[in-house]
C-alpha positions in Angstrom: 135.2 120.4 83.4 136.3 120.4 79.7 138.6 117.8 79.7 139.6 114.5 81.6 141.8 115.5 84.5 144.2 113.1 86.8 142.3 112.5 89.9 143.7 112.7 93.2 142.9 113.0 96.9 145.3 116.2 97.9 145.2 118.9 95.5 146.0 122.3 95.1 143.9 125.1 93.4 146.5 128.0 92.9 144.2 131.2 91.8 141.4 129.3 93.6 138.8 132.5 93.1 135.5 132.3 93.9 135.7 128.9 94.4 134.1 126.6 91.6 137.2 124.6 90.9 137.7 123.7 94.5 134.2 122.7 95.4 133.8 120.7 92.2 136.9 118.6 93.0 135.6 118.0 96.5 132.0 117.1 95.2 134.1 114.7 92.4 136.5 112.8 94.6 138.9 114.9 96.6 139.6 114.5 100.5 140.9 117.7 100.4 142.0 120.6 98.5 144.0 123.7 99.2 143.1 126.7 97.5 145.8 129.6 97.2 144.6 133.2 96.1 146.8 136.4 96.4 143.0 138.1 96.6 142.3 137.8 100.2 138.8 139.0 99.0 138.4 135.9 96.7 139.5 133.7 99.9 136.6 135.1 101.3 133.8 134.3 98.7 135.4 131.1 98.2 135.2 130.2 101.7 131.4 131.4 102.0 130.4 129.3 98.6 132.2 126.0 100.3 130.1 126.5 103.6 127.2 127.4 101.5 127.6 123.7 99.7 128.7 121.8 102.6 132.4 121.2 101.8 134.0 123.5 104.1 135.8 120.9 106.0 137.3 119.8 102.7 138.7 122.9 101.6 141.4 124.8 103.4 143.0 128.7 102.1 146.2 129.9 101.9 146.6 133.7 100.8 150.0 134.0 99.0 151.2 135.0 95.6 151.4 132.2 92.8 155.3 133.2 92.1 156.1 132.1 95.9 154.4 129.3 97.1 154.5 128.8 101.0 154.3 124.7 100.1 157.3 122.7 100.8 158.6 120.6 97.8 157.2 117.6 95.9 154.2 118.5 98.3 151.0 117.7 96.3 150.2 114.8 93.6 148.1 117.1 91.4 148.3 121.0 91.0 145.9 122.9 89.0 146.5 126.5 88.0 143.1 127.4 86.3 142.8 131.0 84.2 145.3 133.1 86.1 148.0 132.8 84.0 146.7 135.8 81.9 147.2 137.8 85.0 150.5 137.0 86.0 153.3 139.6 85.6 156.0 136.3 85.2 154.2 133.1 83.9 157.1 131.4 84.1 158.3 132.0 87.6 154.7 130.4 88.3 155.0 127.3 86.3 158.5 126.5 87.9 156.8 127.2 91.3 153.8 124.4 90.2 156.7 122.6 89.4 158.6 122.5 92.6 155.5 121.9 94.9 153.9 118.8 92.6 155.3 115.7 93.3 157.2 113.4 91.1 155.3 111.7 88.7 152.6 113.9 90.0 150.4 116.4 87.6 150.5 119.9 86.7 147.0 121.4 85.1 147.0 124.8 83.6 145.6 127.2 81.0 146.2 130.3 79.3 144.6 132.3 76.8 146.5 131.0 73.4 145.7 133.6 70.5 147.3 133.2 67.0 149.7 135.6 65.2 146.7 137.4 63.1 144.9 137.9 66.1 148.0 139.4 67.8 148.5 141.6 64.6 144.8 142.7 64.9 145.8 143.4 68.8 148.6 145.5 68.2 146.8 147.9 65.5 143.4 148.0 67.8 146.4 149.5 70.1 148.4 151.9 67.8 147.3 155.5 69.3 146.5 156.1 65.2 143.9 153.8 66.0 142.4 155.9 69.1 139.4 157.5 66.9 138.2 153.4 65.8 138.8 152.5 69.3 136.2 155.9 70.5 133.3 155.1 67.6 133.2 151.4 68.9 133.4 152.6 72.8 130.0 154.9 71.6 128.6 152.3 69.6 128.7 149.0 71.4 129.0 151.1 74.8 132.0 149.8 76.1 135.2 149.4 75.0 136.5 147.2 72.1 139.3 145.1 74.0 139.5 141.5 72.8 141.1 140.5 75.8 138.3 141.7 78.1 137.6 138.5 79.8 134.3 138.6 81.8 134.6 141.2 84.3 138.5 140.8 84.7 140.5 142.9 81.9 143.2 140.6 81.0 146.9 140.7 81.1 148.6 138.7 79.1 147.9 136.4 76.0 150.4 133.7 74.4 151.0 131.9 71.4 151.0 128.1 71.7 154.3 128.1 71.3 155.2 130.1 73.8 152.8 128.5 76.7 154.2 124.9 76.0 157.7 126.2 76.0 156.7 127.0 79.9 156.3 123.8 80.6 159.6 122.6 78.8 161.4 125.6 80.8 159.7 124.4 84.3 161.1 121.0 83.4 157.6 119.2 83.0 156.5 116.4 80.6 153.7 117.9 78.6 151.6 115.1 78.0 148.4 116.6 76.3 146.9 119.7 75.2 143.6 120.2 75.0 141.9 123.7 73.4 138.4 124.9 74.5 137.6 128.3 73.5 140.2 130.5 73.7 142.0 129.1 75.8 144.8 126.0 76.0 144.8 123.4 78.5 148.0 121.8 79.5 148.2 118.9 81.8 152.0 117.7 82.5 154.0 114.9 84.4 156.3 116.1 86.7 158.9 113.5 86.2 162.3 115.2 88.0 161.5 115.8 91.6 
């Protein structure tokens, strides 16, 4: 983990993935964790790597999509949302769904890939179709597309200013209490302090 995150018994991964999140807050100090995916294929592998460590029991899945949780209110003390927001179509429909299922006073992780206005500049020129022939000569020459927002093996969605990210947790009606940047990306970690 790249930062110090509030610690809980119940929590709930929303984009759990393959997995890593989930186990490692078993193996740290969870009793249990729910991890949400829309990828029914990602419940799968994530399932498989928590047998294959030995925290199965610990872990249950839920396949739904992050915009409409299937949790009932004020449901879980600490909610983490870890590198999907860049692959949401309405970031803040999700944060004001993490929102409604965290309880009050309880925490809200989550990230997002925060670029500055320079880089965004460079993105939208790499993008103009004048561009197409620079965009070809670096697809030949470093054999793969140029995108700055390939992330990994996942092509990436959407990118935000910091501006922008923190104002969804203002809009979701959480306390941002601290940010925290590591790489490209920004964490936020917020109090729920309405519900």
């Amino acid at each position: 983990m790249y930062f110090t995150h509030p610690e809980s018994k119940l929590v709930v991964d929303i984009g759990v993935g393959k997995g890593r999140l989930s186990i490692a807050l078993v193996k740290s100090n969870a009793e249990m964790v729910v991890g949400a995916d829309i990828s029914r294929e990602m419940i799968r592998i994530a399932r498989e790597r928590a047998k294959d460590v030995g925290v199965a029991d610990k872990i249950s899945m839920v396949n739904c999509d992050a915009e409409h949780l299937p949790f009932r209110n004020n449901c879980f003390p600490v909610v983490y949302c870890i590198q999907i927001f860049p692959h949401l179509p309405n970031p803040l429909m999700t944060m004001i769904e993490l929102s409604r299922i965290t309880q009050k006073n309880g925490f809200v992780v989550a990230d997002a890939i925060v670029i500055s206005r320079s880089q965004r500049i460079v993105e939208s020129l790499y993008y103009l179709k004048a561009m197409y022939p620079l965009r070809v000569f670096f697809h030949k020459f470093f054999g793969k597309p140029l995108n700055r927002l390939e992330y990994g093996s996942t092509v990436v969605v959407n990118s935000f200013s910091k501006r922008f990210f923190i104002s969804l947790y203002q809009k979701a009606k959480l306390q941002l209490n601290i940010t925290e940047r590591y790489a490209i990306f920004l964490m936020g970690i917020a109090k729920n302090i309405l519900f």
